[in-house]
Chimera marker file (.cmm) of the C-alpha trace (Angstrom):
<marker_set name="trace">
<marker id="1" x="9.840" y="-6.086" z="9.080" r="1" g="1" b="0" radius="0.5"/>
<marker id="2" x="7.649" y="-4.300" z="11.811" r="1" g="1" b="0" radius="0.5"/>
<marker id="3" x="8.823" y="-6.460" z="14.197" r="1" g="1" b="0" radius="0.5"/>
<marker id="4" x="7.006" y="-9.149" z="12.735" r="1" g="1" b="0" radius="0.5"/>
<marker id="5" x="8.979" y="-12.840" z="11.988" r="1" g="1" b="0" radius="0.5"/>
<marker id="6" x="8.326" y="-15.566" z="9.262" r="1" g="1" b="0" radius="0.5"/>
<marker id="7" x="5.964" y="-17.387" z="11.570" r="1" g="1" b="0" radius="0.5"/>
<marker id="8" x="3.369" y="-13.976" z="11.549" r="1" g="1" b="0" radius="0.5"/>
<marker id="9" x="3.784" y="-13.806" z="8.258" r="1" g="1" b="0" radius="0.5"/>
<marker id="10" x="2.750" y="-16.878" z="7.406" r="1" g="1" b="0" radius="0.5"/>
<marker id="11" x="-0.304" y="-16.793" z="9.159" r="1" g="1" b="0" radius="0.5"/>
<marker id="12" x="-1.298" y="-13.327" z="8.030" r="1" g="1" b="0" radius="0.5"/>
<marker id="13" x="-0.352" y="-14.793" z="4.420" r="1" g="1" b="0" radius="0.5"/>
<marker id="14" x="-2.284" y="-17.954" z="4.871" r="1" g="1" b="0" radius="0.5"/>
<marker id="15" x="-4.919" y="-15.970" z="6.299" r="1" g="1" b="0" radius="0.5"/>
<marker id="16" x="-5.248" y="-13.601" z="3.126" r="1" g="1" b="0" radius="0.5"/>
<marker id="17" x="-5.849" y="-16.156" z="0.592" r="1" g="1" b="0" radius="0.5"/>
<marker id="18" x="-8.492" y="-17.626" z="2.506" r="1" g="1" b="0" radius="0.5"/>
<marker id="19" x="-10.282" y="-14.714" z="2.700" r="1" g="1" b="0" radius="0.5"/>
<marker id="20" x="-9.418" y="-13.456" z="-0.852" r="1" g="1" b="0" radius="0.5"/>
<marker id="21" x="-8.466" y="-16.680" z="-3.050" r="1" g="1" b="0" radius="0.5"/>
<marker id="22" x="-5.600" y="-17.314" z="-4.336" r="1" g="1" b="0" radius="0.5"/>
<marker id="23" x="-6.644" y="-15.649" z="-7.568" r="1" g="1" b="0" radius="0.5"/>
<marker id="24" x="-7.868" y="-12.643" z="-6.361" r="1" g="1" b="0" radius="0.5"/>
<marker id="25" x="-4.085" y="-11.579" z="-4.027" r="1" g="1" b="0" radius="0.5"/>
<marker id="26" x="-2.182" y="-10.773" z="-7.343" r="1" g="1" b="0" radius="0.5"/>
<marker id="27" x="-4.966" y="-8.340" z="-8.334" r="1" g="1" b="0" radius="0.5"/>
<marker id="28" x="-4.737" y="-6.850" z="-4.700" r="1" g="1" b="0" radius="0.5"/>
<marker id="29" x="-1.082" y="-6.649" z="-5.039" r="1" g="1" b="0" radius="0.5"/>
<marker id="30" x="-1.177" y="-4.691" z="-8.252" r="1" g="1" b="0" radius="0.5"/>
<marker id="31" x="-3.676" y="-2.287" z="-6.785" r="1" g="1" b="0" radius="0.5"/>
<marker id="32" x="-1.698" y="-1.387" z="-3.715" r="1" g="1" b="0" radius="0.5"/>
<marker id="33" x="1.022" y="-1.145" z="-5.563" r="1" g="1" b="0" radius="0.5"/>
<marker id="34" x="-0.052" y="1.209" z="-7.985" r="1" g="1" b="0" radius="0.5"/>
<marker id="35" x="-1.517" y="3.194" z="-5.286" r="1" g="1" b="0" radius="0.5"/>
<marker id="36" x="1.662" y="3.911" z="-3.200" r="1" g="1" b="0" radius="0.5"/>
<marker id="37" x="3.180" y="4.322" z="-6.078" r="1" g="1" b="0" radius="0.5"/>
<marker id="38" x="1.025" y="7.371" z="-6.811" r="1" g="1" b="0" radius="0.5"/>
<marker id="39" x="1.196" y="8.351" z="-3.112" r="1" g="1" b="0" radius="0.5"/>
<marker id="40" x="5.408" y="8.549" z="-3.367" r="1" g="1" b="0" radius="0.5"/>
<marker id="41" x="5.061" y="10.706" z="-6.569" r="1" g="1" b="0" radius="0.5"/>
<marker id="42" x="2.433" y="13.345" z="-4.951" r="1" g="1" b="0" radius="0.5"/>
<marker id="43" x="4.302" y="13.241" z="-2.266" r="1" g="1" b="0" radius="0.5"/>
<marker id="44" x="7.669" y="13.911" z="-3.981" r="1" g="1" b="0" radius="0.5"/>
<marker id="45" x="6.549" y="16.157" z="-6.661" r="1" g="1" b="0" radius="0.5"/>
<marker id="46" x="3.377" y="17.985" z="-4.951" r="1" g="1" b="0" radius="0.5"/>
<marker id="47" x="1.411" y="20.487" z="-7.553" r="1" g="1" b="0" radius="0.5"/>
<marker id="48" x="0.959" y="24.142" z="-6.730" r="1" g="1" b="0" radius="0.5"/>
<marker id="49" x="-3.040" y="23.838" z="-6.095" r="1" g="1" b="0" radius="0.5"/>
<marker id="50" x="-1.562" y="20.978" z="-3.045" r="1" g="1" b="0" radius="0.5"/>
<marker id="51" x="0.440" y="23.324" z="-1.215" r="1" g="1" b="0" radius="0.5"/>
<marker id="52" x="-0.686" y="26.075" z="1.040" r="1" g="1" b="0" radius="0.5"/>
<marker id="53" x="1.000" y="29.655" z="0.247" r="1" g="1" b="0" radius="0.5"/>
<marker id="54" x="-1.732" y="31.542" z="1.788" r="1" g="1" b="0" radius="0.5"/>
<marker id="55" x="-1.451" y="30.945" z="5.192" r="1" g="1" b="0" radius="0.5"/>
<marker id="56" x="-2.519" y="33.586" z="7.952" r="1" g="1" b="0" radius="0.5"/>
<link id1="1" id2="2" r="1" g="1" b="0" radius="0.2"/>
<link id1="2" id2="3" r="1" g="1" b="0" radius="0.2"/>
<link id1="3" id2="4" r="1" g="1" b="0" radius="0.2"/>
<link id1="4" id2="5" r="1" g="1" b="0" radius="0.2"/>
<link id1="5" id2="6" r="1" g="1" b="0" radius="0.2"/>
<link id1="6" id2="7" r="1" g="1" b="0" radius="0.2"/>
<link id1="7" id2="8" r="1" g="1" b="0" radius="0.2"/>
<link id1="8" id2="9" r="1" g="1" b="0" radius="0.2"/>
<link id1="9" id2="10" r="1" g="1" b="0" radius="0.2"/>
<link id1="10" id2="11" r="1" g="1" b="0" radius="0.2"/>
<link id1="11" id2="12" r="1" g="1" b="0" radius="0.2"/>
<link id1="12" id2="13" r="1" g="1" b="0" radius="0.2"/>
<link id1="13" id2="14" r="1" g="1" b="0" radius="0.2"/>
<link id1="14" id2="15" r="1" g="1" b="0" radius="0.2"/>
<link id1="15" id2="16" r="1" g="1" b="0" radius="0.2"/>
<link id1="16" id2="17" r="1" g="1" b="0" radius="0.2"/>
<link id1="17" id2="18" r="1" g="1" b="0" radius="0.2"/>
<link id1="18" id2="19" r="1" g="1" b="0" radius="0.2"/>
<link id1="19" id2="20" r="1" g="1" b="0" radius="0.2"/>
<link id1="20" id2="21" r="1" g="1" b="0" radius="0.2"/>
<link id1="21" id2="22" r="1" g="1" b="0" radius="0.2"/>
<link id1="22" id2="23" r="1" g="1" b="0" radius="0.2"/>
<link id1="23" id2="24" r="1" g="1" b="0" radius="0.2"/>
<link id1="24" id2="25" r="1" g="1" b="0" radius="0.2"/>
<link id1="25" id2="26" r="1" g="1" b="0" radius="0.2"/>
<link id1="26" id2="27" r="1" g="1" b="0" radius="0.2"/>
<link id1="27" id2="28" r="1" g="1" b="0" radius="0.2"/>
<link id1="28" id2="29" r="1" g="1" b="0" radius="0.2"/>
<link id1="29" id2="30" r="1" g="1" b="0" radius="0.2"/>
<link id1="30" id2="31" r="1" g="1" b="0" radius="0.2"/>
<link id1="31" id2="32" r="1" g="1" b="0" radius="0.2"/>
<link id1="32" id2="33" r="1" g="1" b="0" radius="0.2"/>
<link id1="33" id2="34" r="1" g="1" b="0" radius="0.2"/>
<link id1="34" id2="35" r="1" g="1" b="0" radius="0.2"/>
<link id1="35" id2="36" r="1" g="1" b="0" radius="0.2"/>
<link id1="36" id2="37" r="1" g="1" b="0" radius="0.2"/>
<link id1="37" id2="38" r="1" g="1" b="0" radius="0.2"/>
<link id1="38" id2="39" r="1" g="1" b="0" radius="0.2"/>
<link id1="39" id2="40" r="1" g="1" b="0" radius="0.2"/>
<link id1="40" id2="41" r="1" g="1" b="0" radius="0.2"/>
<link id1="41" id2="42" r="1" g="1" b="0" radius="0.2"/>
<link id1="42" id2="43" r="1" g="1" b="0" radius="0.2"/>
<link id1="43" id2="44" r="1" g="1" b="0" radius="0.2"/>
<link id1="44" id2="45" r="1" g="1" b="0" radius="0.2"/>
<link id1="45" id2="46" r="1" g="1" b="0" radius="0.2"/>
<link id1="46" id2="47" r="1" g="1" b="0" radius="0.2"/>
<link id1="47" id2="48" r="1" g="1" b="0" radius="0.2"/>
<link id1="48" id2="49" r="1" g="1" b="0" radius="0.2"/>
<link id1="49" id2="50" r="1" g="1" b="0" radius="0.2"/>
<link id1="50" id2="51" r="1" g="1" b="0" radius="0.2"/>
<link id1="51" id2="52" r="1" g="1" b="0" radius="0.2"/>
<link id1="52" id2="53" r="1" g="1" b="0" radius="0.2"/>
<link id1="53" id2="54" r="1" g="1" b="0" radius="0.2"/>
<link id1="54" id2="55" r="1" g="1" b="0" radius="0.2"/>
<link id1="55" id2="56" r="1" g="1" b="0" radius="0.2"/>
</marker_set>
């Protein structure tokens, strides 16, 4: 997991809900979540205005 073991990952964990609260991660979760999901799908299925046909 990027070269990262459990004992990183705890402190980066225990370091995010002090900064955020414990309430506040699941929220922060969702959002990322949501917005690599939409990232993958653009970037899977782009729309004709994304991709450049008129190149010089």
């Amino acid at each position: 997991m990027f070269g990262l073991g459990w004992p990183e990952v705890a402190i980066i964990a225990i370091v995010g809900i002090l900064i955020f609260g414990p309430k506040k991660i699941p929220e922060l979760g969702g959002a990322l979540g949501k917005t690599l999901r939409g990232f993958k799908e653009e970037m899977d299925n782009p729309t004709p205005d994304d991709t450049d046909d008129e190149r010089d």
